[in-house]
PDB file of N, CA, C and O in Angstrom, chain B, residues numbered from 101:
ATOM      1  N   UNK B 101    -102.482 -72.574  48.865  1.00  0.00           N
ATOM      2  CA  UNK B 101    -103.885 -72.626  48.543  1.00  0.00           C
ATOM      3  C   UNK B 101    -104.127 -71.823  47.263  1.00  0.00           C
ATOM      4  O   UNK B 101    -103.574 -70.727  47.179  1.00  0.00           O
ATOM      5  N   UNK B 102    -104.901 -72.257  46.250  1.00  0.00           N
ATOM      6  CA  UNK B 102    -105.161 -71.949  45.114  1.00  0.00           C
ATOM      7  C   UNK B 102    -106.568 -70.723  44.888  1.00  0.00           C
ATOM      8  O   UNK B 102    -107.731 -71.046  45.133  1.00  0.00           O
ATOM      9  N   UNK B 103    -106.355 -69.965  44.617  1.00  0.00           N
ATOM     10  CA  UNK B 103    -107.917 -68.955  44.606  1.00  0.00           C
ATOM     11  C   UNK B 103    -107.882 -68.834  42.738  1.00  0.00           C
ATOM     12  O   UNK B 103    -107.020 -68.888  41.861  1.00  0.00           O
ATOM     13  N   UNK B 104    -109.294 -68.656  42.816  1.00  0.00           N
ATOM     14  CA  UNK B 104    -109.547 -68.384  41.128  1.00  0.00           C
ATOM     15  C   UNK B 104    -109.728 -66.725  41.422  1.00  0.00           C
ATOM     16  O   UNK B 104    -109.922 -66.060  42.440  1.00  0.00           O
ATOM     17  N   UNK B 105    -109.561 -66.413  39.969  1.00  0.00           N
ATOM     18  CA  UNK B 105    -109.667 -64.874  40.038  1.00  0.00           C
ATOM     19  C   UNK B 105    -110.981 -64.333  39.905  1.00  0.00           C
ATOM     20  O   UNK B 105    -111.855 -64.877  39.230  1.00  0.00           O
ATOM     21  N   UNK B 106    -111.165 -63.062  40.664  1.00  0.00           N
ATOM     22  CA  UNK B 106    -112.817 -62.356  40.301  1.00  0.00           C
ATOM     23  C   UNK B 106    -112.731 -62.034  38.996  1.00  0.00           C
ATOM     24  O   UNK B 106    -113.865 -61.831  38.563  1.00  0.00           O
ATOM     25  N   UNK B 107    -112.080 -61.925  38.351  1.00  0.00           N
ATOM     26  CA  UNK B 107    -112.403 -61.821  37.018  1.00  0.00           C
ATOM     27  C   UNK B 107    -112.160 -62.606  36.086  1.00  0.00           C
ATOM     28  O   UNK B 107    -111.695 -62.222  35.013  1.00  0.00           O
ATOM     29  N   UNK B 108    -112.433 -63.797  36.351  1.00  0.00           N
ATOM     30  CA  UNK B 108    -112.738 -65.065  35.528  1.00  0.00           C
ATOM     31  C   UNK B 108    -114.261 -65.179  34.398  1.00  0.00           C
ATOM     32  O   UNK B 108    -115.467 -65.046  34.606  1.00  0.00           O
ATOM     33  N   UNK B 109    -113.948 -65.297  33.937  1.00  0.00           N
ATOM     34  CA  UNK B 109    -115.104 -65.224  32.583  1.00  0.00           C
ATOM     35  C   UNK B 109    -115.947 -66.716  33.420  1.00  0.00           C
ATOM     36  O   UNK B 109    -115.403 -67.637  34.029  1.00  0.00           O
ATOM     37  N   UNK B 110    -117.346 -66.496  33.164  1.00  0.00           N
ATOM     38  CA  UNK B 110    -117.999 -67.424  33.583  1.00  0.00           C
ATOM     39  C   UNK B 110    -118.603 -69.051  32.768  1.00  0.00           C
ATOM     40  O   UNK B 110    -119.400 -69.956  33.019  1.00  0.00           O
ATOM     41  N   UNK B 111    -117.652 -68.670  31.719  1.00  0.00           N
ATOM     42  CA  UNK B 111    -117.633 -69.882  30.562  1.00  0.00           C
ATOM     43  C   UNK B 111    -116.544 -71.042  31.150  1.00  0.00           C
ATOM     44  O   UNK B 111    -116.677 -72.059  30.470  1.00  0.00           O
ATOM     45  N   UNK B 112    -115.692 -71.183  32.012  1.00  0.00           N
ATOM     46  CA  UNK B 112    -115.077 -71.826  32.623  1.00  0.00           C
ATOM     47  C   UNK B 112    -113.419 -71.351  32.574  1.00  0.00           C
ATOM     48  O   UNK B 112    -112.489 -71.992  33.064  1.00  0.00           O
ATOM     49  N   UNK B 113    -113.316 -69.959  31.794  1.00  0.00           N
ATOM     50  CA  UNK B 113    -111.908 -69.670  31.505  1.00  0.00           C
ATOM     51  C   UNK B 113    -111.102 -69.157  32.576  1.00  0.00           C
ATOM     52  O   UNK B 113    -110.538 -68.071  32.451  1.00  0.00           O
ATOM     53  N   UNK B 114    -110.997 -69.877  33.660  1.00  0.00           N
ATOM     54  CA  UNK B 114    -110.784 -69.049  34.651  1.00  0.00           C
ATOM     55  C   UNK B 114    -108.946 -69.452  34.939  1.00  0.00           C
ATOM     56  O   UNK B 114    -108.208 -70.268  34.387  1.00  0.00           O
ATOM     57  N   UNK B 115    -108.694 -68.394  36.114  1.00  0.00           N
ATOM     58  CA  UNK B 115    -107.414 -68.540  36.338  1.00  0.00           C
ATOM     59  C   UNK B 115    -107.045 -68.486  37.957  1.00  0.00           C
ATOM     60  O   UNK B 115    -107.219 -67.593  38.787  1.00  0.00           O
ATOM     61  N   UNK B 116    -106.495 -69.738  38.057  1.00  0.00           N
ATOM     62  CA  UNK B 116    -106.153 -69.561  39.511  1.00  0.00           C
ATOM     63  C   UNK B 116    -104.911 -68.830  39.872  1.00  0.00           C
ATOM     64  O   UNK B 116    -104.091 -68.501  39.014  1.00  0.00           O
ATOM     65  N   UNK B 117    -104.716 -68.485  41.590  1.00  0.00           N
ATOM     66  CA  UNK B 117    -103.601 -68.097  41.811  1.00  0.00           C
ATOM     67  C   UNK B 117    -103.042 -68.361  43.420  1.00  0.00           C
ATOM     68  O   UNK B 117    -103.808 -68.198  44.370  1.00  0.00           O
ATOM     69  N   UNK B 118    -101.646 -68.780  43.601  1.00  0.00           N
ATOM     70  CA  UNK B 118    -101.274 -68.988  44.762  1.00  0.00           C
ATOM     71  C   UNK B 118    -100.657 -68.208  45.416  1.00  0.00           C
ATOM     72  O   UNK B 118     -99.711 -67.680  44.832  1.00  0.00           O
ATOM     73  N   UNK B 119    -100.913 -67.799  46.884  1.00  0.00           N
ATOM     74  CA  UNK B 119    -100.533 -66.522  47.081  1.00  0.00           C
ATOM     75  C   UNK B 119     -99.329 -67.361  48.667  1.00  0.00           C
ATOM     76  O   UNK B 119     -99.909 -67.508  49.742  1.00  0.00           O
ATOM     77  N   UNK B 120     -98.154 -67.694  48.596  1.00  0.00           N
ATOM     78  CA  UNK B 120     -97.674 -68.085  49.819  1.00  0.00           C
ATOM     79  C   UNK B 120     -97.703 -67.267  50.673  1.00  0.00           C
ATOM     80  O   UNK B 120     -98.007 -66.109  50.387  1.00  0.00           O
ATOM     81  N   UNK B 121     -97.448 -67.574  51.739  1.00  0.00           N
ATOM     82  CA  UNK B 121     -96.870 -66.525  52.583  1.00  0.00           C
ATOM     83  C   UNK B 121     -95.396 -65.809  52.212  1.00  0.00           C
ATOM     84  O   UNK B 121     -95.265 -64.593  52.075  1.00  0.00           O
ATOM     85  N   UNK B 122     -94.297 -66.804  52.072  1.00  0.00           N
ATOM     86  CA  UNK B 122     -92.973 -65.829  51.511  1.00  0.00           C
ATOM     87  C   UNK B 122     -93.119 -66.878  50.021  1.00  0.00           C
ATOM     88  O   UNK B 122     -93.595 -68.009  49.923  1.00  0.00           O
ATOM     89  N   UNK B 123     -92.686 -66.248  49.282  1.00  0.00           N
ATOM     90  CA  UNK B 123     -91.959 -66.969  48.028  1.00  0.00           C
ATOM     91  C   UNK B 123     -92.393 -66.319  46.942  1.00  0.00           C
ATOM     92  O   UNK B 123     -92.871 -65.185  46.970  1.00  0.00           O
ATOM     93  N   UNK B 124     -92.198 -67.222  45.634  1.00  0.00           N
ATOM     94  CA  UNK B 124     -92.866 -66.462  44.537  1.00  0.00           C
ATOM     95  C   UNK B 124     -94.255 -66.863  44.706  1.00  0.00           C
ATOM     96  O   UNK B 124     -94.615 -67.625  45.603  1.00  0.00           O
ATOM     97  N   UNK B 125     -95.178 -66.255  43.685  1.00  0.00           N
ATOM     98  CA  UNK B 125     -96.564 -66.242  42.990  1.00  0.00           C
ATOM     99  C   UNK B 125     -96.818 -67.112  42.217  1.00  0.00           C
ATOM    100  O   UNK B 125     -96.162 -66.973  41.184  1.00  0.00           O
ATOM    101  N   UNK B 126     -97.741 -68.324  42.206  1.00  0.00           N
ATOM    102  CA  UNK B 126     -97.696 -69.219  41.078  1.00  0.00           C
ATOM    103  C   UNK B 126     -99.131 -69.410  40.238  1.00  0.00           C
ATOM    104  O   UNK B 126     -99.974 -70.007  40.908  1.00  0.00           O
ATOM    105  N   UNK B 127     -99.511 -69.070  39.077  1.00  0.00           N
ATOM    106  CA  UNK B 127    -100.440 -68.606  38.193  1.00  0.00           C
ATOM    107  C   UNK B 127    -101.141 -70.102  37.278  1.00  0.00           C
ATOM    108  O   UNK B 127    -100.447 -70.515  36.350  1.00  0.00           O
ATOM    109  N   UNK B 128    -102.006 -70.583  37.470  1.00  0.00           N
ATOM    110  CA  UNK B 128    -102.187 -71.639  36.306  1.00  0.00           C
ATOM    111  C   UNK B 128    -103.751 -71.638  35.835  1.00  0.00           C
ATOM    112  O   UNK B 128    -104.317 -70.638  36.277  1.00  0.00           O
ATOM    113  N   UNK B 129    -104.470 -72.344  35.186  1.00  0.00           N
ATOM    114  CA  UNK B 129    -105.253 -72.575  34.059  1.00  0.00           C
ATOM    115  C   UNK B 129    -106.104 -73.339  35.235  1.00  0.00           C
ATOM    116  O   UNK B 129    -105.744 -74.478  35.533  1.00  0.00           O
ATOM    117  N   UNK B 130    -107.092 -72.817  35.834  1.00  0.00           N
ATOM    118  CA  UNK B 130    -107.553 -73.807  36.609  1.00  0.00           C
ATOM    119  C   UNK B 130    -109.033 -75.146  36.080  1.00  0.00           C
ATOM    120  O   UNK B 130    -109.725 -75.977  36.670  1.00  0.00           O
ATOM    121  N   UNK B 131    -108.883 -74.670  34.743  1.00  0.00           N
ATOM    122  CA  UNK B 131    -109.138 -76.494  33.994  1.00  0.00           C
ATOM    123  C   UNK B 131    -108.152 -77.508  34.653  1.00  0.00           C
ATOM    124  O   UNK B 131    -108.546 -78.506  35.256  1.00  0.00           O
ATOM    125  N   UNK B 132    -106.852 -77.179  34.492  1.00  0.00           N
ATOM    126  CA  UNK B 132    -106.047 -77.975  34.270  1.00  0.00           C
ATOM    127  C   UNK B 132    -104.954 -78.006  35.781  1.00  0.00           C
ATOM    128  O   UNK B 132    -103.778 -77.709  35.994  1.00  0.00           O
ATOM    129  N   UNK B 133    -105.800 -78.399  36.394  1.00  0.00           N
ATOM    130  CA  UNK B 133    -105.287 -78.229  37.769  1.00  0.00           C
ATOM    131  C   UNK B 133    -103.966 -79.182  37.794  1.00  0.00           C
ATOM    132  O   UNK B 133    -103.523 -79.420  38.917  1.00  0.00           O
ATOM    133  N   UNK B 134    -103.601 -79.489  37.195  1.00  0.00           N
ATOM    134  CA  UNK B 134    -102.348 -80.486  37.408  1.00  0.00           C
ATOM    135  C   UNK B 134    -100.868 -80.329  36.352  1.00  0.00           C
ATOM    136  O   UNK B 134     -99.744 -80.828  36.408  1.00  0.00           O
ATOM    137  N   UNK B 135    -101.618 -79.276  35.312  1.00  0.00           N
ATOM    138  CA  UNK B 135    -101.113 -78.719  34.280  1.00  0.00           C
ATOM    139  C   UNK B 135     -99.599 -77.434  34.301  1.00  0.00           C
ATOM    140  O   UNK B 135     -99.146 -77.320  35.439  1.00  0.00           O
ATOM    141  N   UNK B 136     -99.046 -76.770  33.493  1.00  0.00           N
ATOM    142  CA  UNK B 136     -98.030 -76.114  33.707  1.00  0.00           C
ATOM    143  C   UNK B 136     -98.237 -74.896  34.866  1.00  0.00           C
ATOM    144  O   UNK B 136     -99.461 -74.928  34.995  1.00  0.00           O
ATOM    145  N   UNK B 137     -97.942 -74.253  35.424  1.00  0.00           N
ATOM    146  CA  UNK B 137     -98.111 -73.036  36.259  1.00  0.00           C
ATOM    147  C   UNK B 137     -96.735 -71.866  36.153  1.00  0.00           C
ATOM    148  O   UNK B 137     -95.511 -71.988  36.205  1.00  0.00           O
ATOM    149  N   UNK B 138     -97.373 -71.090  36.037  1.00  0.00           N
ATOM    150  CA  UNK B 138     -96.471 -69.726  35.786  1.00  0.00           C
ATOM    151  C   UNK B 138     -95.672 -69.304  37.056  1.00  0.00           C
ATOM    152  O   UNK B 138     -96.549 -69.115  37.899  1.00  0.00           O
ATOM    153  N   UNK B 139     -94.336 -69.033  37.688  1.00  0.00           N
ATOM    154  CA  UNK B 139     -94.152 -68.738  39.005  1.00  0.00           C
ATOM    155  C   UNK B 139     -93.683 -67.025  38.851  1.00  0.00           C
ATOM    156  O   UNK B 139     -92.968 -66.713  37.899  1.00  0.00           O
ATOM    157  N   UNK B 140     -93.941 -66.426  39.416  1.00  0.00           N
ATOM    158  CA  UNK B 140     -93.318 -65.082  39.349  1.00  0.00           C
ATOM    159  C   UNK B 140     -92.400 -64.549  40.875  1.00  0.00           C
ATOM    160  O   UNK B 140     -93.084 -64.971  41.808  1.00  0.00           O
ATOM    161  N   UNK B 141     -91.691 -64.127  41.200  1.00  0.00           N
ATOM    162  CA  UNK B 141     -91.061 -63.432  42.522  1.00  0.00           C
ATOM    163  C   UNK B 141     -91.911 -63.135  42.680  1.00  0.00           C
ATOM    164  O   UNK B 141     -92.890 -63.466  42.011  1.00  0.00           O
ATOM    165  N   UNK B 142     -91.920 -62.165  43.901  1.00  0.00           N
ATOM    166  CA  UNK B 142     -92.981 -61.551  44.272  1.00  0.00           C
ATOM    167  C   UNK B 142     -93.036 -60.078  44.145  1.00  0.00           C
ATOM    168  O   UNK B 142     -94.080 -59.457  44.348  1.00  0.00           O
ATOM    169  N   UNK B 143     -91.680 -59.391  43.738  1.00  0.00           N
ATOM    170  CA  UNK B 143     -91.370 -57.894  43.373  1.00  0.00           C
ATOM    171  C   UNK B 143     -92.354 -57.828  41.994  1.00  0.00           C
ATOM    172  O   UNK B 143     -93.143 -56.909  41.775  1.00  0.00           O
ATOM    173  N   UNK B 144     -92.117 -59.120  41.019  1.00  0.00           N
ATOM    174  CA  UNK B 144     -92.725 -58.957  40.118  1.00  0.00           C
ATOM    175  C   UNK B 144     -94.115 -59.094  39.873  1.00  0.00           C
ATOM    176  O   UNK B 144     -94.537 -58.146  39.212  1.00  0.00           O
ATOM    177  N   UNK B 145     -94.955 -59.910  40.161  1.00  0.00           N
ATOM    178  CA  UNK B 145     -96.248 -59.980  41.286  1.00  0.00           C
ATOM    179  C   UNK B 145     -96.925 -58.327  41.339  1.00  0.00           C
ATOM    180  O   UNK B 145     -97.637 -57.624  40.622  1.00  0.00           O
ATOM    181  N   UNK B 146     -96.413 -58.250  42.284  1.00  0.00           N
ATOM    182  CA  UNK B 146     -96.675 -56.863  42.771  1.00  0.00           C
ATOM    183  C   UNK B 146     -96.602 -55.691  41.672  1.00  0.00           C
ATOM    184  O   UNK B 146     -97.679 -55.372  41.168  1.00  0.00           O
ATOM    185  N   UNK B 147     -95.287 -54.926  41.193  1.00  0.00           N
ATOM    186  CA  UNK B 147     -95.852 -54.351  40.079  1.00  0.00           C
ATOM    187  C   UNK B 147     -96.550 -54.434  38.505  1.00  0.00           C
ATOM    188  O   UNK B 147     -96.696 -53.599  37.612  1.00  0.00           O
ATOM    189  N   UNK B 148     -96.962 -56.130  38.672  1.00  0.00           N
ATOM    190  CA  UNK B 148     -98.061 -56.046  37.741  1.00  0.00           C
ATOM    191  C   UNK B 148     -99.299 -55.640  37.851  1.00  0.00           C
ATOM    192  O   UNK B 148    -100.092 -55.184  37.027  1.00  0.00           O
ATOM    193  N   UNK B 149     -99.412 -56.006  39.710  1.00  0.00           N
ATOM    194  CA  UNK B 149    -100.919 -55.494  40.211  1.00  0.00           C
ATOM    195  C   UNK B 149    -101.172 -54.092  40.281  1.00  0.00           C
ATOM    196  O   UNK B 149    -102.243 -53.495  40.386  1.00  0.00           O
ATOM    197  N   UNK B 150     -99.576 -53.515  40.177  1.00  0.00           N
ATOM    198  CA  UNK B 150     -99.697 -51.644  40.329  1.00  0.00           C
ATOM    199  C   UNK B 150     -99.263 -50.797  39.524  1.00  0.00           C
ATOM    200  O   UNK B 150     -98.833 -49.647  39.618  1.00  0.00           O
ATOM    201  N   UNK B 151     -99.511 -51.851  38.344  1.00  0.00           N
ATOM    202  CA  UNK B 151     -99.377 -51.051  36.784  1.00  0.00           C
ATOM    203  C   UNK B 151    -100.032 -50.151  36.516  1.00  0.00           C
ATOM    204  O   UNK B 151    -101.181 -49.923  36.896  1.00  0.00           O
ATOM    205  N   UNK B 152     -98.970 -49.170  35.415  1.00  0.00           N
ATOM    206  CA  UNK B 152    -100.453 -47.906  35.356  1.00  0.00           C
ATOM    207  C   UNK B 152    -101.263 -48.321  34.049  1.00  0.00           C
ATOM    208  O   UNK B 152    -100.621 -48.653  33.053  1.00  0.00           O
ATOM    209  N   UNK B 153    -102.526 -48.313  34.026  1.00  0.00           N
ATOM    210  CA  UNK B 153    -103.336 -48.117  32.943  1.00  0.00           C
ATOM    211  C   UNK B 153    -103.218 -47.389  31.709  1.00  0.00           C
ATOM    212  O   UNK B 153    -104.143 -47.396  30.897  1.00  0.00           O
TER     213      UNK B 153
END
């Protein structure tokens, strides 16, 4: 299942994301729902979300 992000600009630039239960993370352009998608592991996933500032 595909979720757009809360911080999607409200001009339509938004970005979806798939969250499986096991596997990697898969990232795409949600204009373009049929378009390329980014996959990441999920180690990697994760310390992007717990990057330091």
């Amino acid at each position: 299942m595909w979720r757009t992000s809360s911080y999607s600009a409200e001009n339509g630039s938004c970005v979806s994301i798939a969250f499986p239960t096991t596997g990697p993370v898969a990232v795409r352009d949600s204009k373009q729902p049929g378009g390329p998608r980014l996959v990441f592991p999920e180690t990697a996933w994760t310390a992007f979300l717990h990057r330091q500032r």
